[in-house]
N, C-alpha and C positions, 0 to 999 in steps of 0.2 A: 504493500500500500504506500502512497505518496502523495502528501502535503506540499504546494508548493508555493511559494509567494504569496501565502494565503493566509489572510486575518483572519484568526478566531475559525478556519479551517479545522473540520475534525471527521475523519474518520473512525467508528466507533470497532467496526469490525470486518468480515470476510477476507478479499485475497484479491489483488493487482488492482485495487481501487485507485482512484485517484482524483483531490478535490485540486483545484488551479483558482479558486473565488472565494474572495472573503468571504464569512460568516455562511458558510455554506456544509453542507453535513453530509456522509453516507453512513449510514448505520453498518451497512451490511451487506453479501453479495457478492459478487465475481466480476471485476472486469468493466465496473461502472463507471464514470466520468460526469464529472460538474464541472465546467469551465466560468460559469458565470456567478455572482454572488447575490447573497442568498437565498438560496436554492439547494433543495436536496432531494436525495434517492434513500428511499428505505430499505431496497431488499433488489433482488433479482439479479441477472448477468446479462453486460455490453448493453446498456441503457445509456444516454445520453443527454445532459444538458447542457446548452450554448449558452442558457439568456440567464436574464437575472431574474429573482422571484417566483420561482419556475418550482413544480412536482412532479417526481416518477414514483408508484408506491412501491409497485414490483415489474414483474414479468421479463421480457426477454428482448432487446435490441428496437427498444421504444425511443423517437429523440424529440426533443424542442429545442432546434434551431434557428439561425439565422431571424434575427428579430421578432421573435416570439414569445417574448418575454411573459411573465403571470400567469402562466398554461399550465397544465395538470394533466400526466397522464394516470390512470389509477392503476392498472394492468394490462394482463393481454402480452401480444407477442406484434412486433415489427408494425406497431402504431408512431403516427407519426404528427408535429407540430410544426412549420416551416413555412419560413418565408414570407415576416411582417404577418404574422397571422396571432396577436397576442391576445389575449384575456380568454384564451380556448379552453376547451376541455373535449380530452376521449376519456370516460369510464373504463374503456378494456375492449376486448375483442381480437379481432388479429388483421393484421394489414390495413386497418382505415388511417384516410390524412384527412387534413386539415390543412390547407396551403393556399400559399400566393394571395396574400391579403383578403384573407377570411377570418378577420379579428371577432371576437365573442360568439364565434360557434361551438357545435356540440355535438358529440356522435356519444351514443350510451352503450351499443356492441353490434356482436355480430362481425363480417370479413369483408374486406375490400370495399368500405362504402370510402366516398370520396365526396369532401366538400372543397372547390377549387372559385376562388375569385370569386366569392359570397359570404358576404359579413353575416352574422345575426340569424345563421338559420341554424337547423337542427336535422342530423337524423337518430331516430333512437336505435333502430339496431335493422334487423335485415341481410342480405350481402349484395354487393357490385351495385347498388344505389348509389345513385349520381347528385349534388347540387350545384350547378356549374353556372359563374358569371350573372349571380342574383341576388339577391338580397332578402332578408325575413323568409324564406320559405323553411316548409318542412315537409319531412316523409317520415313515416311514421315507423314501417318495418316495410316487407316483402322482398323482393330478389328483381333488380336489373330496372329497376324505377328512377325517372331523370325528371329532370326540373331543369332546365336552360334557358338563362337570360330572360326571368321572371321575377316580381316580388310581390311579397305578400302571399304567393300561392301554395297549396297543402296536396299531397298524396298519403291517405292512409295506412294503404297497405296494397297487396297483389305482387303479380306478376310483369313484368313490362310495359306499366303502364307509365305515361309523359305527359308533360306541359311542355309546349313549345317558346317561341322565342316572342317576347312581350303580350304575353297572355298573363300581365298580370293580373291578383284577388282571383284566379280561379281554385277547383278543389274538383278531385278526381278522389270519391268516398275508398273504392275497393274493386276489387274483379282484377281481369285479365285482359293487357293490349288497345287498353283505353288510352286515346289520344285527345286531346286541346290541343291542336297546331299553333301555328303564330299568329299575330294579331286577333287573338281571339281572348279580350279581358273581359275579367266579371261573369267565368263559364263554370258549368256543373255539371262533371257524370255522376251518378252515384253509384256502380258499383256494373258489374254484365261485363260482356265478353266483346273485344271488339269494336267498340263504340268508339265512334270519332264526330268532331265537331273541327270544321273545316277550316283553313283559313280566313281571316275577316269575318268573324263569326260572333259580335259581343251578345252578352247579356242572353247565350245560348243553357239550355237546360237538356240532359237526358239524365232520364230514372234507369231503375235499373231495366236492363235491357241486353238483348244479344245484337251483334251485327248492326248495328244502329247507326246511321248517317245524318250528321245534318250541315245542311249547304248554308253560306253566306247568306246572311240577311233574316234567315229563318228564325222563327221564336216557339222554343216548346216549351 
């Protein structure tokens, strides 16, 4: 273990630690790293912190780098916080980030969800759910669900279902393959197989439904 240049530095225990930032701590663990001050890692092996104010609890090759400073990873394996993306949190899971100025978001678990260029949203758990280049939105859990260059909008849950590009305040309840294209704000599927609501399409509605279409202009 290794204290270097470091105020108030303390490593409490395990094996090839090392703190580089003042008032900064690892309890315990294999192979951990704090470069920034005040900031600590409680447990786990090859975890990482850059920034200052920063938490890793445990788990395995977790990091909050590059200007991401007040971030929190809790667990999980190859979670990640980077790239001006600070006041973040991942709970645990394995492979979700948090990147490229997506300050005060949040993932709770689940694999490979990615929130990219989107302040202030959230996904709770799921896997390969996407929030990309938005703002406030959330997904709630299910598998392969996107949100892009939207705000304010919600996916619950399912299977591959999307909002597309400035359809923001829409919400897609649940189901399977349900699309909001672009330019389509202020829209509602709630849940079926299939449904899509087309481009230029505001203040559109579908319940729940299978195969469901609805064209510009239309109101259901």
């Amino acid at each position: 273990n290794s204290v270097n240049n470091s105020e108030y530095g303390i490593i409490a225990g395990g094996n090839n630690n090392t703190v580089n930032g003042s008032h900064s701590i690892i309890s315990d663990g294999s192979g951990n790293t704090v470069n920034g001050s005040f900031s600590s890692i409680v447990t786990g092996f090859n975890n990482i912190i850059d920034n200052e104010n920063s938490f890793i609890g445990s788990g395995a090759l977790n990091t909050i780098s590059n200007s991401s400073g007040y971030s929190i990873v809790g667990s999980g394996a190859v979670n990640s916080i980077n790239s001006s993306s600070g006041y973040s949190v991942i709970n645990g899971g394995f492979a979700n980030s948090i990147k490229n100025t997506s300050s005060y978001s949040f993932i709770g678990a689940g694999d490979n969800n990615d929130i990219n260029e989107s302040s202030n949203s959230v996904i709770v758990g799921g896997d390969n759910n996407t929030i990309n280049s938005s703002s406030k939105c959330f997904i709630g859990s299910g598998t392969e669900s996107n949100i892009n260059n939207s705000e304010f909008s919600f996916i619950g849950s399912g299977f591959t279902n999307s909002i597309g590009g400035v359809s923001y305040n829409s919400f897609i309840g649940s189901g399977r393959a349900n699309n909001i294209n672009n330019l389509s704000p202020f829209s509602v599927i709630s849940g079926g197989f299939a449904n899509s609501i087309i481009s230029s399409s505001t203040y559109s509605i579908i319940t729940v439904s299978y195969t469901h279409l609805t064209l510009p202009t239309n109101r259901e």
